[in-house]
Structures are given as C-alpha cells and as structure tokens.
N, C-alpha and C positions, 0 to 999 in steps of 0.2 A: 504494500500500500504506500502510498503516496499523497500526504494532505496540506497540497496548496494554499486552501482556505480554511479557517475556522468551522468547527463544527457544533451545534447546539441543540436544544427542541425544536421541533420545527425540520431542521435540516434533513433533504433528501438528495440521493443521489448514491453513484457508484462508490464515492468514496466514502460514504456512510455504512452499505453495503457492506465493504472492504474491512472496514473497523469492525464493523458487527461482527464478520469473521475470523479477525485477530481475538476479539475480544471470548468469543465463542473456543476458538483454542484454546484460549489460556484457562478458562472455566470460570469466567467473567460474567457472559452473558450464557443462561440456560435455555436460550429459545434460537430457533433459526432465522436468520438474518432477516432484514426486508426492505431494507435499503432508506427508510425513515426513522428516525432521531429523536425517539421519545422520551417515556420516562424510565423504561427500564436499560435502554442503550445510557441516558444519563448516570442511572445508578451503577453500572458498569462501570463507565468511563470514570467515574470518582473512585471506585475500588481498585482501579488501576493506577491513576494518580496519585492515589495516598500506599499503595504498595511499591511505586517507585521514585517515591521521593518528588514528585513533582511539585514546586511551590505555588502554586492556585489547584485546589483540591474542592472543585466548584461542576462538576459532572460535564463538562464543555471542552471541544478539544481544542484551545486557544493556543497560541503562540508559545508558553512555556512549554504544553504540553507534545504537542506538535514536534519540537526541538528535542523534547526528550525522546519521544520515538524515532525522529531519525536518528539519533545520535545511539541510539540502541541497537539499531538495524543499519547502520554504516550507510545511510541517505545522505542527501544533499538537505543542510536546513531551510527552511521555507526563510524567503527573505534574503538569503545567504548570495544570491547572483550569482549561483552557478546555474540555474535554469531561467531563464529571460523569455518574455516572450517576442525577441528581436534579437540579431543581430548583433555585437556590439561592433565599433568601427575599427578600433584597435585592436584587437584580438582574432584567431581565429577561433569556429566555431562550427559547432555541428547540430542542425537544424533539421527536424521534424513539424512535417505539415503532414495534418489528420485533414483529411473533408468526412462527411456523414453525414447520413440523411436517413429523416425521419417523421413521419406524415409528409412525405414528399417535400420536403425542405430540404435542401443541402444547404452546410453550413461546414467553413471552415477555421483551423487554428492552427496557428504556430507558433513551438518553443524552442528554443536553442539553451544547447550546454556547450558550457566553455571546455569543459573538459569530455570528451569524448566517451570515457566511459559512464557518464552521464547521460547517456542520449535516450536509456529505456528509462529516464525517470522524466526527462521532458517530453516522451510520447504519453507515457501514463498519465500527466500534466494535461497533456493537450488535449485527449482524449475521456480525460475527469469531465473538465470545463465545457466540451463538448457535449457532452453526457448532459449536464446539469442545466446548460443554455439552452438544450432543447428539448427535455422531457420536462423542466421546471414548470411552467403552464400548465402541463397534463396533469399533474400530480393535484388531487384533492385535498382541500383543508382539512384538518383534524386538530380539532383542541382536545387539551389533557394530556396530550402525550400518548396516545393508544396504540402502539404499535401491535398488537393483534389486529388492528383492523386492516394492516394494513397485509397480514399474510394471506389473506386471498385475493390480494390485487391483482389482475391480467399481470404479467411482466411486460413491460417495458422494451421494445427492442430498438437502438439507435445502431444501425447499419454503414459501418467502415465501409465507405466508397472507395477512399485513396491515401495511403501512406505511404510519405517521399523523406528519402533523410539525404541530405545534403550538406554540403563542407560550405562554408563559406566565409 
C-alpha cells in the first residue's frame, strides 16, 4: 500500500481498501475489507497507532501516521518529493502515466520518481488518485460510520486503459 493522502471517516477508495487489508493481517481489523473508512476501520487504525508508537493516536491515517508506515515498509514518505506529480527540471526522472476509464470516462494521471526504483510507488500513486477521482461521485453517503453497509456494494470496477513509464 501506498497512502498519498490522508485517510479518515468518510474516506473511500482503493487505498482504504488497501489499509483494511494491512490492517486485516495484522489482526486489527476482524471483518473483510470494503474499501470505506468507518468506525471500525477507525478503531483499527488507533490500535495500530498506539501499538506503534505513533504520536497522534486519533483512529485517522494522517501524516505522522502515514510516515510511520512507510518508514516501516521501506516506502517513499508522502511529502518526501521523491514521487511528484511532474517532472522536475533539474533532475532526471522516471515517469508513469495511468489513463482509465470508467462509466465511459477516461481520465488521466501522472507521477514521477526521482529515483527509479521508485517508479511502482508512483504508479500505485497514480492509479490510487485515479481510482478515487473517478468512483468518488458513485460512492453513496453513509453516516455513523457503517461499514457493513457497505459489504454488499456492487464493486466498483475503474478499467487501466494505458500505462506508459518513461525516463525523462
């Protein structure tokens, strides 16, 4: 996994998904994944936090906690500019564009890692935010946090069209 952005109630997407199933290994979470951010994914997410020392122990995957999973799993830290979603001018760099499409939308993204072996955390990057740019409208409100409602939801499917990895 790979967590670009912060994660809280509410939060849906692959890399919620993702965490559920970290969390789920570790024997965090006792339910199968669903790729929504409720109250039992929170209460997880604090049992892991306060089991790793993490200093905001508030059930939310924010920035300290973020840092501490990469830093556990030998990631690149969110923030850290080694995955950009550009180019830089001075450096080179090795560059992944995702296109996808979904309810007949195509829709593209691209991240760059300065260091090459980087490149499968700026697809996963590109392909997170993809994900969540375009199922994020389909996805029904739920308050309270009820992530059971959300285990018999159709899935979801956002369809790779085109991945291109280039030096530049």
């Amino acid at each position: 996994c790979y967590f670009p952005r912060d994660l809280g109630r509410g939060s849906y997407g692959g890399d919620v998904h993702c965490l559920q199933r970290f969390l789920t290994r570790k024997g965090y979470l006792l339910e199968e994944p669903t790729g929504y951010f409720g109250d039992r994914t929170a209460a997880a997410t604090k049992r892991w936090q306060r089991d790793n020392g993490v200093d905001s122990v508030d059930g939310t995957l924010e920035p300290s906690s973020r840092d501490k999973y990469a830093l556990l799993h030998g990631l690149p830290l969110p923030g850290s500019g080694r995955i950009t979603s550009g180019a830089g001018p001075d450096q080179k760099n090795t560059c992944v564009d995702v296109c996808s499409e979904f309810t007949g939308v195509r829709d593209c993204q691209t991240r760059c890692a300065v260091d090459k072996k980087d490149k499968k955390h700026a697809c996963r990057e590109a392909c997170q935010t993809l994900f969540w740019k375009r199922v994020r409208p389909s996805v029904p409100r739920v308050r309270g946090g009820r992530e059971h409602e959300f285990q018999n939801m159709p899935l979801l499917h956002v369809r790779v069209v085109r991945r291109h990895v280039r030096e530049v």
